[in-house]
KEVORO-245049 format. One record per residue: residue number from 1; x, y, z of N, C-alpha, C, O in turn. Coordinates in nm, 2 decimals. Last residue first. Example, Ala and Ser with C-alpha at 12.3 -4.5 7.8 and 13.67 -1.06 7.14 Angstrom:
KEVORO-245049
ATOM   num      nc1      nc2      nc3     cac1     cac2     cac3      cc1      cc2      cc3      oc1      oc2      oc3
ATOM     2     1.28    -0.22     0.71     1.37    -0.11     0.71     1.29     0.00     0.79     1.34     0.11     0.80
ATOM     1     1.32    -0.57     0.78     1.23    -0.45     0.78     1.32    -0.33     0.78     1.42    -0.33     0.85
//
This chain:
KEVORO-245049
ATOM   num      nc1      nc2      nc3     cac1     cac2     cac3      cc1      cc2      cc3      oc1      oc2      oc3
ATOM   201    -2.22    -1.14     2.40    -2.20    -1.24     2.51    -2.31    -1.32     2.47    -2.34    -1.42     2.54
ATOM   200    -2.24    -0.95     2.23    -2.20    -1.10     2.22    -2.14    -1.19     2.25    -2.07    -1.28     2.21
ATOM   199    -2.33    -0.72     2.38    -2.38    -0.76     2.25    -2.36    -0.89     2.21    -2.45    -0.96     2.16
ATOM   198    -2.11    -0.69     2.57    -2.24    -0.75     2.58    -2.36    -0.75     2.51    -2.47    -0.76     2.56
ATOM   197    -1.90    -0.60     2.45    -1.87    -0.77     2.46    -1.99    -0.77     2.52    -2.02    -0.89     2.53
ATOM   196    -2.00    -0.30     2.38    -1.95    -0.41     2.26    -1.96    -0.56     2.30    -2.02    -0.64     2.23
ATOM   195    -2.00    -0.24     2.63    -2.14    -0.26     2.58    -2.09    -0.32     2.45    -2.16    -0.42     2.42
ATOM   194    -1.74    -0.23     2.70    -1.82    -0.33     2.83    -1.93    -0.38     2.70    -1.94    -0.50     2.66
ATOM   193    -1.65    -0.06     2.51    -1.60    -0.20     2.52    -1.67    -0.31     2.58    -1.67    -0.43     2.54
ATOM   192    -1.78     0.16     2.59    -1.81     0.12     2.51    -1.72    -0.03     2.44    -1.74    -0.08     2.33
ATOM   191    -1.64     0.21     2.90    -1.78     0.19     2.85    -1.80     0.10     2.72    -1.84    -0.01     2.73
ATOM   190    -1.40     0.26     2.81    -1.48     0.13     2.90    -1.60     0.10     2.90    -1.65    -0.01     2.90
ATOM   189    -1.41     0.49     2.68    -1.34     0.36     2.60    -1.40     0.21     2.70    -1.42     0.09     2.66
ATOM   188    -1.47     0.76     2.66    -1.58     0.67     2.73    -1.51     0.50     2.67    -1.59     0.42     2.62
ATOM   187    -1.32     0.86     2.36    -1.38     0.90     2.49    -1.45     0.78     2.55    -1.50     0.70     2.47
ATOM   186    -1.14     0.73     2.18    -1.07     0.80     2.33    -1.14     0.86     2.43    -1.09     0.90     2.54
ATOM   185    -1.07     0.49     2.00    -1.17     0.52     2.09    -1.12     0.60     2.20    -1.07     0.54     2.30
ATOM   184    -0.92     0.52     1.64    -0.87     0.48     1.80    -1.05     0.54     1.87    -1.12     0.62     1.81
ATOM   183    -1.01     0.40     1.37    -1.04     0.50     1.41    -1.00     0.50     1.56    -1.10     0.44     1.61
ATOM   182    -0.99     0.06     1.18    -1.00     0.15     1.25    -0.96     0.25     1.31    -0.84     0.24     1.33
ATOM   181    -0.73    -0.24     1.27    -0.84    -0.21     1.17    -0.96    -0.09     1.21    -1.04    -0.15     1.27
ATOM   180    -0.61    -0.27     1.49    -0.52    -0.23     1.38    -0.66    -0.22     1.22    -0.64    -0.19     1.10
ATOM   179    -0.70     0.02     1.73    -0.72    -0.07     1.64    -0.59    -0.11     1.54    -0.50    -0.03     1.52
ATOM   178    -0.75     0.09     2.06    -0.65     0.13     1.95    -0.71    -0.02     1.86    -0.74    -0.13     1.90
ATOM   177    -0.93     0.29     2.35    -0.91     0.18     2.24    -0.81     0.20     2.10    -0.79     0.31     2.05
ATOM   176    -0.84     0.42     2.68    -0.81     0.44     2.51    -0.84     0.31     2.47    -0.78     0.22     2.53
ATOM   175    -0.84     0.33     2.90    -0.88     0.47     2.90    -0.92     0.50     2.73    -1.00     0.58     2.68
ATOM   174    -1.00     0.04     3.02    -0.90     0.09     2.87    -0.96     0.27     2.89    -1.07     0.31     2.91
ATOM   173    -1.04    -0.18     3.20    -1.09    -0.04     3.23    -1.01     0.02     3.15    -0.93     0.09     3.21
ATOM   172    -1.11    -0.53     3.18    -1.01    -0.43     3.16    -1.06    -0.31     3.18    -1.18    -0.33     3.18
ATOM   171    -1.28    -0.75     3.26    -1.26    -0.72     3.36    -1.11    -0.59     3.39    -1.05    -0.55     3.49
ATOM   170    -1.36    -0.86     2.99    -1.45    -0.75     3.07    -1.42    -0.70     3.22    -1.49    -0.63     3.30
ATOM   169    -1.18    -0.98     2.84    -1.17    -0.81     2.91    -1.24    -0.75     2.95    -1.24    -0.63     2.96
ATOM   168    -1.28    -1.23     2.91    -1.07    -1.19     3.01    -1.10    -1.03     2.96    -1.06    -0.95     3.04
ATOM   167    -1.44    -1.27     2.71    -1.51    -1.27     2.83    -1.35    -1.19     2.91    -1.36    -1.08     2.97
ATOM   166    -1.29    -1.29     2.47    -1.35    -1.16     2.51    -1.37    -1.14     2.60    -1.34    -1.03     2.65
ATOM   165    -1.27    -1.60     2.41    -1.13    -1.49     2.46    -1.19    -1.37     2.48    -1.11    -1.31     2.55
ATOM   164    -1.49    -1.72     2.36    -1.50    -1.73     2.56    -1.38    -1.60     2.57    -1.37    -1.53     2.66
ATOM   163    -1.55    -1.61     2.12    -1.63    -1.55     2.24    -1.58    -1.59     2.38    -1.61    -1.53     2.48
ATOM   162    -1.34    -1.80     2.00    -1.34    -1.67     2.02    -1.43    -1.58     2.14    -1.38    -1.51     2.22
ATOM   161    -1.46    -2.04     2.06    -1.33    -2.00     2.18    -1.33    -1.84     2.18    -1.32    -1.77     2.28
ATOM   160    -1.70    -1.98     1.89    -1.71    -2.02     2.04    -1.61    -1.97     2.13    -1.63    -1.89     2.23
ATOM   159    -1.54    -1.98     1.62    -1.62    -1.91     1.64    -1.65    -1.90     1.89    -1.61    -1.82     1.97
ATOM   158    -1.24    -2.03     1.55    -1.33    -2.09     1.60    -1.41    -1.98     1.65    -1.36    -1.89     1.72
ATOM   157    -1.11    -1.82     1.34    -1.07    -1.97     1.33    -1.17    -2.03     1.47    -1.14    -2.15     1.46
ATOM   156    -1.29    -1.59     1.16    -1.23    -1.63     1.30    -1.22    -1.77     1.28    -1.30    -1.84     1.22
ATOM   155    -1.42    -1.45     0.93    -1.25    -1.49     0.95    -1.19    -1.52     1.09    -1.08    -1.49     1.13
ATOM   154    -1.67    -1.52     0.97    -1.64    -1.55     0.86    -1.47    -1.58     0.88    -1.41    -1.68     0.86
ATOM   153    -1.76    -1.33     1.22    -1.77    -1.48     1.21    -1.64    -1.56     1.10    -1.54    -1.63     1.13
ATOM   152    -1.57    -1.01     1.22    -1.71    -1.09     1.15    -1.66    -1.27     1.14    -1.56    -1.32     1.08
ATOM   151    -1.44    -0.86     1.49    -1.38    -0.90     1.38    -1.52    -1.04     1.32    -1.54    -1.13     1.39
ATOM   150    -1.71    -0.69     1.69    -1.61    -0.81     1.68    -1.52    -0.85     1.52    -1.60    -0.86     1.43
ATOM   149    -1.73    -0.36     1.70    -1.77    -0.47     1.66    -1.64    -0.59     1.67    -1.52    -0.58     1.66
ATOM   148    -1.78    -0.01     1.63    -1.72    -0.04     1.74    -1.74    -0.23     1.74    -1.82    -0.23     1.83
ATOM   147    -1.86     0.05     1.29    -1.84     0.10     1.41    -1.79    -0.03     1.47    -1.76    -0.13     1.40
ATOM   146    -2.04     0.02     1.06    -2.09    -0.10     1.18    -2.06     0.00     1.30    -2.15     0.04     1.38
ATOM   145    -1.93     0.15     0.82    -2.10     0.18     0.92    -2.08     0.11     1.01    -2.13     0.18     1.10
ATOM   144    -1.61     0.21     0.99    -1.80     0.21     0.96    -1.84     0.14     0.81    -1.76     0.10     0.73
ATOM   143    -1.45     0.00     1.19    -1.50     0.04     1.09    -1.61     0.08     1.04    -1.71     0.01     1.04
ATOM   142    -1.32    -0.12     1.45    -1.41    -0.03     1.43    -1.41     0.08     1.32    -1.40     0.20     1.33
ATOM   141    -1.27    -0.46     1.63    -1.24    -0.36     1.53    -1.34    -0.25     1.49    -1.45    -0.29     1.49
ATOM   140    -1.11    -0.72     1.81    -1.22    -0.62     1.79    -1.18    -0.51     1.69    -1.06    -0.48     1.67
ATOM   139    -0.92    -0.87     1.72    -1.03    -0.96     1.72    -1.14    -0.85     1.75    -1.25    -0.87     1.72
ATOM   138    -0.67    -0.81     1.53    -0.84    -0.83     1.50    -0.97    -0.86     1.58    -1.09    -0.86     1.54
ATOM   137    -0.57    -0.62     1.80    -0.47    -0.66     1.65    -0.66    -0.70     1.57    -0.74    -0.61     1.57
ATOM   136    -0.57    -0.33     1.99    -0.62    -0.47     1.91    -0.57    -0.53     1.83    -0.51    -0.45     1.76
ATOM   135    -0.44    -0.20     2.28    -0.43    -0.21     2.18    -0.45    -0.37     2.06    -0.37    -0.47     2.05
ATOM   134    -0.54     0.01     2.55    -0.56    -0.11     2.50    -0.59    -0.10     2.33    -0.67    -0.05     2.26
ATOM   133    -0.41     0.23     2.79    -0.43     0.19     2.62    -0.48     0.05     2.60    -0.42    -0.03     2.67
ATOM   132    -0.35     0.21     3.04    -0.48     0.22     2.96    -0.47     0.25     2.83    -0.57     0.31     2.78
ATOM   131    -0.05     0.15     3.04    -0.13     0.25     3.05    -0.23     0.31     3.03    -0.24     0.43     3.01
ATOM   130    -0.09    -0.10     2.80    -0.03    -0.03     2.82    -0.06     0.10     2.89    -0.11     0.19     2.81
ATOM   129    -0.15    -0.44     2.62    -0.24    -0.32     2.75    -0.10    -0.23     2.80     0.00    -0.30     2.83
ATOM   128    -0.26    -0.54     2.32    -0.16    -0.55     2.49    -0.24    -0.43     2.55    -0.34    -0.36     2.53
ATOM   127    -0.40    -0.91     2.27    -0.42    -0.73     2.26    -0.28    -0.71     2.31    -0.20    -0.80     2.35
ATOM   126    -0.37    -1.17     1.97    -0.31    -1.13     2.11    -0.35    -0.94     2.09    -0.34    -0.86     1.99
ATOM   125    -0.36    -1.48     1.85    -0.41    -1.34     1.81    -0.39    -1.27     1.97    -0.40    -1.34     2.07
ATOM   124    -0.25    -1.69     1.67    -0.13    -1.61     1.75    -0.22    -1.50     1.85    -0.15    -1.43     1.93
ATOM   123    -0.43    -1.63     1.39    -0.37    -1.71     1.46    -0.24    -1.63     1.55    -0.17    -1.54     1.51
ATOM   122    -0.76    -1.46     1.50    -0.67    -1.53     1.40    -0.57    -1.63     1.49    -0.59    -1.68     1.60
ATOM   121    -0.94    -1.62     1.71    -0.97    -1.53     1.61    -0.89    -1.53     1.55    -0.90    -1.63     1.49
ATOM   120    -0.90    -1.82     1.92    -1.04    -1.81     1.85    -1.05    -1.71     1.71    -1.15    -1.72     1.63
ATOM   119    -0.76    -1.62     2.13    -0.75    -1.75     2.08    -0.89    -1.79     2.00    -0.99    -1.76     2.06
ATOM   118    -0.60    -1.43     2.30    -0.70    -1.43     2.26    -0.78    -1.51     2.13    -0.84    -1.45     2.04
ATOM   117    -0.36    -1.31     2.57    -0.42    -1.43     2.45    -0.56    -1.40     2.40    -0.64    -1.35     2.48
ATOM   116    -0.20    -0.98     2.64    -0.38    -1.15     2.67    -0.38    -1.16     2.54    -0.39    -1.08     2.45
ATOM   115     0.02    -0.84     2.75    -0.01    -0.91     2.69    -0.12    -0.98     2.69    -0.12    -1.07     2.79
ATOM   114     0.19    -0.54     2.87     0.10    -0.65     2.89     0.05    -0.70     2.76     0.04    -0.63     2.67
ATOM   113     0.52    -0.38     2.78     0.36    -0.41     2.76     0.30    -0.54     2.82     0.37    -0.65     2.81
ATOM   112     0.72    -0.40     2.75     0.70    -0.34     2.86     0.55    -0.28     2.84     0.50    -0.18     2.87
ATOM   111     0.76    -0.61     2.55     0.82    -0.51     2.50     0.76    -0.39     2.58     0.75    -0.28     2.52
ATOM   110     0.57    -0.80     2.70     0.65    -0.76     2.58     0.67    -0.61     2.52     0.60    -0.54     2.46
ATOM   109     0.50    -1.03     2.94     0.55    -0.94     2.93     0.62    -0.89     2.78     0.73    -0.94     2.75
ATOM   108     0.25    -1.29     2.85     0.36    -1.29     2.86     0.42    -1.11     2.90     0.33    -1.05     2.84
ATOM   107     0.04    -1.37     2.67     0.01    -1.35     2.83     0.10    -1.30     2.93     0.08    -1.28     3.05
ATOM   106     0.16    -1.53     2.42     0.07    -1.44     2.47     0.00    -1.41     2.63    -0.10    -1.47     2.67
ATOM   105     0.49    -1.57     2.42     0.41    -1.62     2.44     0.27    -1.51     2.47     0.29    -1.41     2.54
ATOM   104     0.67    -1.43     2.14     0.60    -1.41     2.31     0.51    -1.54     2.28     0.47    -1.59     2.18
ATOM   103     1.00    -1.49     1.95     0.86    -1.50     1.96     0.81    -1.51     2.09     0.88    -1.58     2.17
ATOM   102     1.25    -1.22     1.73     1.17    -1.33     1.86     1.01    -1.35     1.88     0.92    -1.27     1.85
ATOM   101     1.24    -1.17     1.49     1.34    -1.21     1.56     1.31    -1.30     1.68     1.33    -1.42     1.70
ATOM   100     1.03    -1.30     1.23     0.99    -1.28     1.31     1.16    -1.29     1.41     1.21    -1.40     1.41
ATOM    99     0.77    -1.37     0.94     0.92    -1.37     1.00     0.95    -1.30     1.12     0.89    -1.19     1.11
ATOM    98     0.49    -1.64     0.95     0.56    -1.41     0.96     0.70    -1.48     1.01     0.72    -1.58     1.07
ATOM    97     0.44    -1.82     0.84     0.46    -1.76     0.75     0.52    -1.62     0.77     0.57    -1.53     0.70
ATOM    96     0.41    -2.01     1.11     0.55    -2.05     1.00     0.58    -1.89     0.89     0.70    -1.85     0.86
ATOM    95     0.25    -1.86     1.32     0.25    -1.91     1.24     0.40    -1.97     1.17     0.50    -1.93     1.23
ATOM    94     0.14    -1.77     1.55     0.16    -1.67     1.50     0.16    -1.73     1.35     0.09    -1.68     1.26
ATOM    93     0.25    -1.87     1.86     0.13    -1.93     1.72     0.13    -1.85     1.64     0.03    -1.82     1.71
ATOM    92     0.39    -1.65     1.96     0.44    -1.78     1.95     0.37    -1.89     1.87     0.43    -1.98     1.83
ATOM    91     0.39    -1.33     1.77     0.36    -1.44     1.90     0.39    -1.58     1.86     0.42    -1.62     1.74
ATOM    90     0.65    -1.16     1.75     0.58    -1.19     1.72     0.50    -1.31     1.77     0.57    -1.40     1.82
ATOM    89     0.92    -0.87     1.70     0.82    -1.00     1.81     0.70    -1.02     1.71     0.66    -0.94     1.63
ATOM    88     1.23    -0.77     1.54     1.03    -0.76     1.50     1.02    -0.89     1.63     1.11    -0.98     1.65
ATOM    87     1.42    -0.52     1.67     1.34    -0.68     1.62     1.22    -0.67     1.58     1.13    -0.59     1.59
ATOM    86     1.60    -0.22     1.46     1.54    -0.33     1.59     1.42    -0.42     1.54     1.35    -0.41     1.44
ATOM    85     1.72    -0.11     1.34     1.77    -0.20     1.32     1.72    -0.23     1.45     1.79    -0.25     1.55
ATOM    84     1.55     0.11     1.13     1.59     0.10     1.28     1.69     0.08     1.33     1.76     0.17     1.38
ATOM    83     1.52    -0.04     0.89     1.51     0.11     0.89     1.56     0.13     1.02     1.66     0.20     1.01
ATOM    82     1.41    -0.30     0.97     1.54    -0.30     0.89     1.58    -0.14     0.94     1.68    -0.12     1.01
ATOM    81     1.16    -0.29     1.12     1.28    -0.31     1.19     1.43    -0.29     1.14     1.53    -0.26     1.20
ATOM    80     1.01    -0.17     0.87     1.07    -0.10     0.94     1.16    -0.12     1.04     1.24    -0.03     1.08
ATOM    79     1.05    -0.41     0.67     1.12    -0.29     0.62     1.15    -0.20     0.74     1.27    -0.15     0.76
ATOM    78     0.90    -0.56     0.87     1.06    -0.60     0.82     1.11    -0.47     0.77     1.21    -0.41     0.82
ATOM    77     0.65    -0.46     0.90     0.72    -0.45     0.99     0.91    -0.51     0.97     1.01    -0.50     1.05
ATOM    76     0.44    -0.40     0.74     0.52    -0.31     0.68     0.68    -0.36     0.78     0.79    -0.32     0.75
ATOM    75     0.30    -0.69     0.72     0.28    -0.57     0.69     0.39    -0.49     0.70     0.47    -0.55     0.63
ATOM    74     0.18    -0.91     0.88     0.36    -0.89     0.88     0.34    -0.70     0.84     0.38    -0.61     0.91
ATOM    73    -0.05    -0.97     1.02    -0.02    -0.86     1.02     0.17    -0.84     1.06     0.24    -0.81     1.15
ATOM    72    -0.16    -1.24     1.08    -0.21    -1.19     0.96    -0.14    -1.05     0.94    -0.16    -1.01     0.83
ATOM    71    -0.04    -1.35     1.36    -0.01    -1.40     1.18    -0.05    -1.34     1.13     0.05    -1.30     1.06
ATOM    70    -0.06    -1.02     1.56    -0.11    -1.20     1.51    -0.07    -1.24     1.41    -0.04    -1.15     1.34
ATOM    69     0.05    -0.83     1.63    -0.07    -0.88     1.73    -0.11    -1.01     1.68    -0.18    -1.09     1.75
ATOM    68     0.40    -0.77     1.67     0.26    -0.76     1.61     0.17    -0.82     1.65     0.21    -0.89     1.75
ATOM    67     0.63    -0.50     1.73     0.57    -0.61     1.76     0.40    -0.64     1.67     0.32    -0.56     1.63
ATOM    66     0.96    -0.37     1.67     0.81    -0.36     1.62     0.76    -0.51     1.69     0.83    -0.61     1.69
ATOM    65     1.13    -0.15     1.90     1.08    -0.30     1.88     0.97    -0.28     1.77     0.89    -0.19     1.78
ATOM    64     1.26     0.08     1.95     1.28    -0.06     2.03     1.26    -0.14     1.96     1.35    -0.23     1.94
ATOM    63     1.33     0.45     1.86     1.25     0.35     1.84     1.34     0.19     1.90     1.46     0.18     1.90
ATOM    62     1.40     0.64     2.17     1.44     0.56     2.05     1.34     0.46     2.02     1.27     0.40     2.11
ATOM    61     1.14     0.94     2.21     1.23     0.82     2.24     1.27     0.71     2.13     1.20     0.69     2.03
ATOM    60     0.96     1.16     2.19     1.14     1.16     2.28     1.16     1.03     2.36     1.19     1.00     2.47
ATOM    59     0.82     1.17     1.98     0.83     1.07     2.10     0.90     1.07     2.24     0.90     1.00     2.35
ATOM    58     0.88     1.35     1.80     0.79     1.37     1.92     0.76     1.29     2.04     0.69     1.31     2.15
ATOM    57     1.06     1.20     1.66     1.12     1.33     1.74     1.01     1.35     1.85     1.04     1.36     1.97
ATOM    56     0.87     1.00     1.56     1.01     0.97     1.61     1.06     1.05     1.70     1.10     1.01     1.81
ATOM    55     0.77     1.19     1.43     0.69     1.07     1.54     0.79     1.09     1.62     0.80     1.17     1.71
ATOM    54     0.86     1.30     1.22     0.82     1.37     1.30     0.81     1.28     1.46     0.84     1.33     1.57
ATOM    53     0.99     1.04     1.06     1.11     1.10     1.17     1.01     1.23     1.20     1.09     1.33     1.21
ATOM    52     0.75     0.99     0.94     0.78     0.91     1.06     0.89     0.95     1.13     0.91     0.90     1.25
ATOM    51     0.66     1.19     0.84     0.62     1.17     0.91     0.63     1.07     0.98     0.55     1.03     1.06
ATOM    50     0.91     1.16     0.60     0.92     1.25     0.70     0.82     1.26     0.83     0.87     1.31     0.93
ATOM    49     0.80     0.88     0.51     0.90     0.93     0.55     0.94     1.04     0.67     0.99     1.02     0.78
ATOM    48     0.47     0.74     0.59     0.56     0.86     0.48     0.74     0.95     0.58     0.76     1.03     0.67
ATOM    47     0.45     0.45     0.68     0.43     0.59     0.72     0.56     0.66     0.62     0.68     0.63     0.59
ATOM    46     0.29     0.11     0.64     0.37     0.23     0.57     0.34     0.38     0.61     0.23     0.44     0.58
ATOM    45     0.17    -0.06     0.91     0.18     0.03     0.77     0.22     0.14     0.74     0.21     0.24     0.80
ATOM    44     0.27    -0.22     1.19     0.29    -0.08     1.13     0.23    -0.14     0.98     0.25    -0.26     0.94
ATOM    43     0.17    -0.39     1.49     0.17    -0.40     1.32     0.13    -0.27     1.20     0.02    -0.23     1.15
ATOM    42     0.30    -0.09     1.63     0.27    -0.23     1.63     0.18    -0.24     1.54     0.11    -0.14     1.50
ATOM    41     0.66    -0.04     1.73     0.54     0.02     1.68     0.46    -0.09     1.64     0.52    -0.20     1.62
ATOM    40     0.74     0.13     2.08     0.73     0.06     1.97     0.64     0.07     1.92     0.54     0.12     1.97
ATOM    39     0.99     0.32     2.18     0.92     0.36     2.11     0.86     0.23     2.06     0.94     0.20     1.97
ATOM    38     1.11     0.18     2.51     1.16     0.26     2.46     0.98     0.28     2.32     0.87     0.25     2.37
ATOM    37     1.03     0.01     2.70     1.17    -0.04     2.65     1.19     0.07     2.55     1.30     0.05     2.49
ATOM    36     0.82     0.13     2.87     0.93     0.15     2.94     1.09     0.11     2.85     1.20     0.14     2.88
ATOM    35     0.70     0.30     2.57     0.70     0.22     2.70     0.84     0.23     2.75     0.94     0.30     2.71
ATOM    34     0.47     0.49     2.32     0.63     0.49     2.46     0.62     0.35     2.54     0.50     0.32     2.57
ATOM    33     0.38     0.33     2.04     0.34     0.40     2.14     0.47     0.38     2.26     0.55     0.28     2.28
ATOM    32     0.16     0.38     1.75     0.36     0.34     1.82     0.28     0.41     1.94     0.19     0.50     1.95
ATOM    31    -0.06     0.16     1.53    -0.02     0.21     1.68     0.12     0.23     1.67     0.20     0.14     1.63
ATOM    30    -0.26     0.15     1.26    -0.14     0.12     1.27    -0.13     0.17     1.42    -0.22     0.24     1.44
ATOM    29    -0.51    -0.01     1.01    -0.45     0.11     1.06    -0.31     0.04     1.19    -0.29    -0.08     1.21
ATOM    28    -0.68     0.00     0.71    -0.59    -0.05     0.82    -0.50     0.05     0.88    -0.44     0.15     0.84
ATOM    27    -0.97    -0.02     0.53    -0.88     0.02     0.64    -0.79    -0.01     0.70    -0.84    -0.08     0.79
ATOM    26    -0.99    -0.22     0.27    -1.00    -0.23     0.38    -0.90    -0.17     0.43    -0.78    -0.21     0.43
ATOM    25    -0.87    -0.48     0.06    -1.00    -0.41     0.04    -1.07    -0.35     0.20    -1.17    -0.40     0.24
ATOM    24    -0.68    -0.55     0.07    -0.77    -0.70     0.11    -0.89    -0.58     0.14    -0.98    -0.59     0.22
ATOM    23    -0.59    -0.45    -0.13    -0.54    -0.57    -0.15    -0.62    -0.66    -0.08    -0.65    -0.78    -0.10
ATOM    22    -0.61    -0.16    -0.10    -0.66    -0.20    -0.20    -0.66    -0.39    -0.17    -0.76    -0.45    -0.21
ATOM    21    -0.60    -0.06     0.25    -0.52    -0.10     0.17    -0.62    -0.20     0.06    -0.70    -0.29     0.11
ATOM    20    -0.59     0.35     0.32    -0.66     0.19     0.27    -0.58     0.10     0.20    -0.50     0.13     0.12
ATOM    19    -0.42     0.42     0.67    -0.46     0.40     0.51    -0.57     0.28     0.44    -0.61     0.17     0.48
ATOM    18    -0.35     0.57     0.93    -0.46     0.49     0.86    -0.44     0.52     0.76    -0.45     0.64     0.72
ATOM    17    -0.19     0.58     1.24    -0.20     0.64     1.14    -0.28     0.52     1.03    -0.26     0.40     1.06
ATOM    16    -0.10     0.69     1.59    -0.20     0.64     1.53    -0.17     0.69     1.37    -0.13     0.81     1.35
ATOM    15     0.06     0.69     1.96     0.03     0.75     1.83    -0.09     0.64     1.72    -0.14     0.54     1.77
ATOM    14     0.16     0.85     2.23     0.04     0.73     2.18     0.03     0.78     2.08     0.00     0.90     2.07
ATOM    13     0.33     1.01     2.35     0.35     0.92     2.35     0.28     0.79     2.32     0.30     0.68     2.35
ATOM    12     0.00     1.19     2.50     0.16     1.19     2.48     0.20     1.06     2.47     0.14     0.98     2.55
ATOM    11    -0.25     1.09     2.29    -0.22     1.14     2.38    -0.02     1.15     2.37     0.06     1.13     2.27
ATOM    10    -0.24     1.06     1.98    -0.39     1.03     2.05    -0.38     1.08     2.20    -0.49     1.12     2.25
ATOM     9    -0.16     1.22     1.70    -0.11     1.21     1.82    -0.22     1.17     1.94    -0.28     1.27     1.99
ATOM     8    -0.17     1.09     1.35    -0.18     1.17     1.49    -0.19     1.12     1.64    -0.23     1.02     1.68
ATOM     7     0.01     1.13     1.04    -0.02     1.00     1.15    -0.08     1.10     1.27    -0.03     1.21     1.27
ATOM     6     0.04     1.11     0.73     0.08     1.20     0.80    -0.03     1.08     0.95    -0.12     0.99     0.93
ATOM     5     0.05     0.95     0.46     0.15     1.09     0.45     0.14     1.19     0.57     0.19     1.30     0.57
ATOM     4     0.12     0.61     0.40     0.04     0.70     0.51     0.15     0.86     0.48     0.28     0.88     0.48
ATOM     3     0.26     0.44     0.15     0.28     0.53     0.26     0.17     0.65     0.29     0.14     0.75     0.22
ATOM     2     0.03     0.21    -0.06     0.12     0.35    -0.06     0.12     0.38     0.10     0.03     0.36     0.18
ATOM     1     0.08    -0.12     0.00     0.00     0.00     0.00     0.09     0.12     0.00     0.20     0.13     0.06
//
């Protein structure tokens, strides 16, 4: 997909940037955000040059790590560990097909983020939690018209497990929602998380 020509700032040190990508027909969108190991970014799409040495500077901090939230989202993340010269993570089911320096277990500490498994929807598929950030890879997502919704029956690898992996956040309080498919959620994010997983519970 063509490079994103400009990304925005969701709070200090939480970032966000969205393109379409023609290929699977469909928004995608992207997170870097500060932690304790330094800038990481998670499953990136292409950011336009200069707006990514803006990020960079506004982060006031070295980029660490790219990490990703599941098999389906290699996406931009080799060119940019290359660009860096830091690792790509990736979870430990994740698959044979992402390449990958190291692999988490999901539930695991990464990259000075929290981690939950979330099993039923792709493969590997995992959020993290950072400072009340809570950041999605698929299994929730918020595209319109629908908005705020579970990743659709059709591409989850078990429909059931998936619903029992949601039930582990109703007990999260996310200041912020972050997508890699979608628009971030920055007002009332617990709320409207609570009332998302009791739609389909």
């Amino acid at each position: 997909m063509k490079p994103v020509p400009e990304y925005s700032t969701v709070r200090s040190g939480l970032f966000h940037w969205q393109g379409y990508e023609p290929a699977v027909k469909c928004d995608c969108s992207s997170t870097a955000i500060v932690t304790p190991a330094g800038l990481i970014f998670i499953d990136p799409i292409p950011l336009a040059e200069e707006a990514l040495k803006d990020l960079v500077v506004e982060s006031f901090s070295a980029p660490a790590a790219v990490v990703l939230t599941s098999g389906n989202h290699q996406r931009e993340s080799l060119l940019l560990a290359k660009r860096f010269g830091i690792p790509v993570f990736a979870p430990f089911d994740a698959g044979d097909d992402i390449i990958a320096d190291q692999r988490f277990r999901s539930g695991e500490p990464v990259a000075g983020m929290e981690s939950v498994a979330l099993p039923g929807f792709g493969p590997g598929e995992t959020v993290f939690l950072h400072e009340g950030a809570l950041i999605f890879g698929d299994a929730l997502i918020n595209l319109e018209p629908e908005g705020l919704r579970p990743l659709p029956e059709k591409y989850r690898e078990d429909k059931k497990q998936s619903l029992r992996s949601l039930d582990v956040l109703k007990g999260l309080k996310p200041e912020v929602l972050l997508f890699a498919h979608g628009h971030p959620i920055i007002h009332n994010a617990a709320s409207r998380l609570l009332g998302c997983l009791a739609e389909v519970s």
